[in-house]
Backbone atoms as SQL, in Angstrom:
CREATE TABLE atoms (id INTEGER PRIMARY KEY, chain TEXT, resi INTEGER, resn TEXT, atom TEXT, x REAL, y REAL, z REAL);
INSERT INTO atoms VALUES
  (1, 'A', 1, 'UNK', 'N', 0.837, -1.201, 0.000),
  (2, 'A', 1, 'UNK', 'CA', 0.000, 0.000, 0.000),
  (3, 'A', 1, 'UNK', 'C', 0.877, 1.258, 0.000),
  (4, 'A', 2, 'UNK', 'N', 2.151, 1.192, 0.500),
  (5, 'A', 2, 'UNK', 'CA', 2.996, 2.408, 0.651),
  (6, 'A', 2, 'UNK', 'C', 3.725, 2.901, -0.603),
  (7, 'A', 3, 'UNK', 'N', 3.690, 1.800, -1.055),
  (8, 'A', 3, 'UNK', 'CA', 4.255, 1.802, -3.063),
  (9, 'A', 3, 'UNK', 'C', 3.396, 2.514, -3.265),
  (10, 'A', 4, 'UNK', 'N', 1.528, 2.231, -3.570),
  (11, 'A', 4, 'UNK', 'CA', 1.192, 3.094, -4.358),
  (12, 'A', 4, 'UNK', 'C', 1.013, 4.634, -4.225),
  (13, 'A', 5, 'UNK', 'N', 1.506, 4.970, -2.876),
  (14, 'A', 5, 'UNK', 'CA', 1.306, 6.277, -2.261),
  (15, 'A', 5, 'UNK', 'C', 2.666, 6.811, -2.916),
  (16, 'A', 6, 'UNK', 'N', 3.387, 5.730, -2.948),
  (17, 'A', 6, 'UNK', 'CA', 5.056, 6.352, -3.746),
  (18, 'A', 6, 'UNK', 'C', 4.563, 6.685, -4.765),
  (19, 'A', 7, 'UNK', 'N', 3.833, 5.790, -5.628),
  (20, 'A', 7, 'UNK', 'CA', 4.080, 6.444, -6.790),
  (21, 'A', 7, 'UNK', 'C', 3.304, 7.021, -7.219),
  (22, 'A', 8, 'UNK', 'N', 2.314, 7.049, -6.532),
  (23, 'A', 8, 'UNK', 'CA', 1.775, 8.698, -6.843),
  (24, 'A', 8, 'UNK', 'C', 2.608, 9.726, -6.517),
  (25, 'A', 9, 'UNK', 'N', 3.507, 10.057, -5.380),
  (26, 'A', 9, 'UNK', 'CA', 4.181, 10.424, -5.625),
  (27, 'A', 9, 'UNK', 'C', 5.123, 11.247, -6.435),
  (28, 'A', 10, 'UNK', 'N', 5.429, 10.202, -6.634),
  (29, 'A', 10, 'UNK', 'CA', 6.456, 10.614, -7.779),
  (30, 'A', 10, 'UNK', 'C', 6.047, 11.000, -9.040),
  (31, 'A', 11, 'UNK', 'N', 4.613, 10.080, -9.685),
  (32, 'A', 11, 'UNK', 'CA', 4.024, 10.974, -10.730),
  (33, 'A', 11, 'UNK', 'C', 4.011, 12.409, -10.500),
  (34, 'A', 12, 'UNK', 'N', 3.346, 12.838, -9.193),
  (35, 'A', 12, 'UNK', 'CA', 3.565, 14.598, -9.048),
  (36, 'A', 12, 'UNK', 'C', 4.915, 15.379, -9.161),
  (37, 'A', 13, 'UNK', 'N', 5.657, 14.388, -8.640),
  (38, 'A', 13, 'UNK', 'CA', 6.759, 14.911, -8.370),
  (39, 'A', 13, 'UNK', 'C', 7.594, 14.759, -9.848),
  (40, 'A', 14, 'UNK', 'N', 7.026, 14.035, -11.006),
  (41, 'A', 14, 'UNK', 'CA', 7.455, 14.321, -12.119),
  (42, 'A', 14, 'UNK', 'C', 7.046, 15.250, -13.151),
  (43, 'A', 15, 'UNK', 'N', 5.435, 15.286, -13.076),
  (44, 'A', 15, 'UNK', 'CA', 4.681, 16.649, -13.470),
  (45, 'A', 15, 'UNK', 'C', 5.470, 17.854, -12.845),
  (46, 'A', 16, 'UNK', 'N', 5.733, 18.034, -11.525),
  (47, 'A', 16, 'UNK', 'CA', 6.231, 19.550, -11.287),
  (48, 'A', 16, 'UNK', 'C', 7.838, 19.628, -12.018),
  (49, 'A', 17, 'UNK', 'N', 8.276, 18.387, -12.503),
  (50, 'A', 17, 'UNK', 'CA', 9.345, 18.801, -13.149),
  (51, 'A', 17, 'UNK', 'C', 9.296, 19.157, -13.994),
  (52, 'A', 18, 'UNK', 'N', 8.467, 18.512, -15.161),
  (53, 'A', 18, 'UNK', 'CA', 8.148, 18.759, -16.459),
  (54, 'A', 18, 'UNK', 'C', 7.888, 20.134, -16.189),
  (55, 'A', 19, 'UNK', 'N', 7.113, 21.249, -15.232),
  (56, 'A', 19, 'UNK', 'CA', 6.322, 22.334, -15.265),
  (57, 'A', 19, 'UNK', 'C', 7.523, 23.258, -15.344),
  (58, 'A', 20, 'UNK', 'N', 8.597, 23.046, -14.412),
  (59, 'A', 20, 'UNK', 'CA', 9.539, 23.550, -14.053),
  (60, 'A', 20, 'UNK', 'C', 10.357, 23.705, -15.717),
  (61, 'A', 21, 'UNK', 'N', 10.606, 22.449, -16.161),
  (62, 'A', 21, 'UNK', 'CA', 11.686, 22.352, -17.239),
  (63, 'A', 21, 'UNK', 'C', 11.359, 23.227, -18.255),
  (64, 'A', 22, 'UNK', 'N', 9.697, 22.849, -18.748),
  (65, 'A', 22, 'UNK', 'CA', 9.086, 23.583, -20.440),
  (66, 'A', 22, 'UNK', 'C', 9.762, 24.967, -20.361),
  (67, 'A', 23, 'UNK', 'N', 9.286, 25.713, -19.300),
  (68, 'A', 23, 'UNK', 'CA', 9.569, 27.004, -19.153),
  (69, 'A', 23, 'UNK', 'C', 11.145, 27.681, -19.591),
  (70, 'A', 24, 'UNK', 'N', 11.704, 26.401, -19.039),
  (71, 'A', 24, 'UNK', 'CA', 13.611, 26.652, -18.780),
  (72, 'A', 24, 'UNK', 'C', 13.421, 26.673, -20.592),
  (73, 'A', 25, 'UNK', 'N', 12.764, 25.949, -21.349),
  (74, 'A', 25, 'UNK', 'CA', 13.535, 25.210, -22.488),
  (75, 'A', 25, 'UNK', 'C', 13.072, 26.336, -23.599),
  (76, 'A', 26, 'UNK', 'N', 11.628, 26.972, -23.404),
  (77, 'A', 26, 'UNK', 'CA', 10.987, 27.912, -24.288),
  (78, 'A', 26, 'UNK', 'C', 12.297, 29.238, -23.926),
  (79, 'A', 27, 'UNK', 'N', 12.640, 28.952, -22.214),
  (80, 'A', 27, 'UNK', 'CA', 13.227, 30.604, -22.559),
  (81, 'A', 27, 'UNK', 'C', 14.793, 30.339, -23.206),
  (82, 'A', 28, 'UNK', 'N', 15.726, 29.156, -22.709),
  (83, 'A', 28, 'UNK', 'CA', 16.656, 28.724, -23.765),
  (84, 'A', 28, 'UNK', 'C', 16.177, 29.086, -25.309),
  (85, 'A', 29, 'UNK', 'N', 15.137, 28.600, -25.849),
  (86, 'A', 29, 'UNK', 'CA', 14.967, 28.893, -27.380),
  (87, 'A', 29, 'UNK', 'C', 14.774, 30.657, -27.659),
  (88, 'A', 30, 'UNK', 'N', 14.190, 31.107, -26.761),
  (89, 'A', 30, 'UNK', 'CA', 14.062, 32.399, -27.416),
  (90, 'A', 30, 'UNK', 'C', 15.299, 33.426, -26.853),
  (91, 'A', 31, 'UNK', 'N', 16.300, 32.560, -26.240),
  (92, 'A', 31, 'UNK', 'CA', 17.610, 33.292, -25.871),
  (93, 'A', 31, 'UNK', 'C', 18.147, 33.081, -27.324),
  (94, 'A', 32, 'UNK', 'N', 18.611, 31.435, -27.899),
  (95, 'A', 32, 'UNK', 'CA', 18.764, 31.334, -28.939),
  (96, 'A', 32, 'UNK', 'C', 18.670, 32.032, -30.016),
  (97, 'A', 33, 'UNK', 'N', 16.815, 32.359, -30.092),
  (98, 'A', 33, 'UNK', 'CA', 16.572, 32.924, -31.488),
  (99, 'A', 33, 'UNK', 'C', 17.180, 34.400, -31.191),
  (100, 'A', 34, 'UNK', 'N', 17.112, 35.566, -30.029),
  (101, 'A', 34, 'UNK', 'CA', 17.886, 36.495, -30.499),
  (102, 'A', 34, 'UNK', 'C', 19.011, 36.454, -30.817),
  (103, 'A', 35, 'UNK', 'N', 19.503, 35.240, -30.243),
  (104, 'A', 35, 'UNK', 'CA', 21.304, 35.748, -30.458),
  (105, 'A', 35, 'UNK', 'C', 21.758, 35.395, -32.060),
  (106, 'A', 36, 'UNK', 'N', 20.720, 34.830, -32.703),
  (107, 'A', 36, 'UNK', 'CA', 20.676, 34.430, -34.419),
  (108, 'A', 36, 'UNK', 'C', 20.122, 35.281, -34.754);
C-alpha cells in the first residue's frame, strides 16, 4: 500500500518537473533565437 502512495508520488513529483523544465527550455529557445 505504501508503493502506491510512492508512486503517486512521484508521478507529481514528475509533473512539477516537467512544469519547471518547459519554461527553462521555451526561454533557452528564445535566448537562442535572439542571439541568431
Amino acid at each position: 500500500m505504501k508503493l502506491q502512495i510512492n508512486k503517486r508520488y512521484i508521478l507529481l513529483i514528475l509533473l512539477f518537473i516537467i512544469l519547471l523544465v518547459i519554461p527553462f527550455i521555451t526561454e533557452a529557445d528564445e535566448i537562442k533565437g535572439e542571439d541568431r
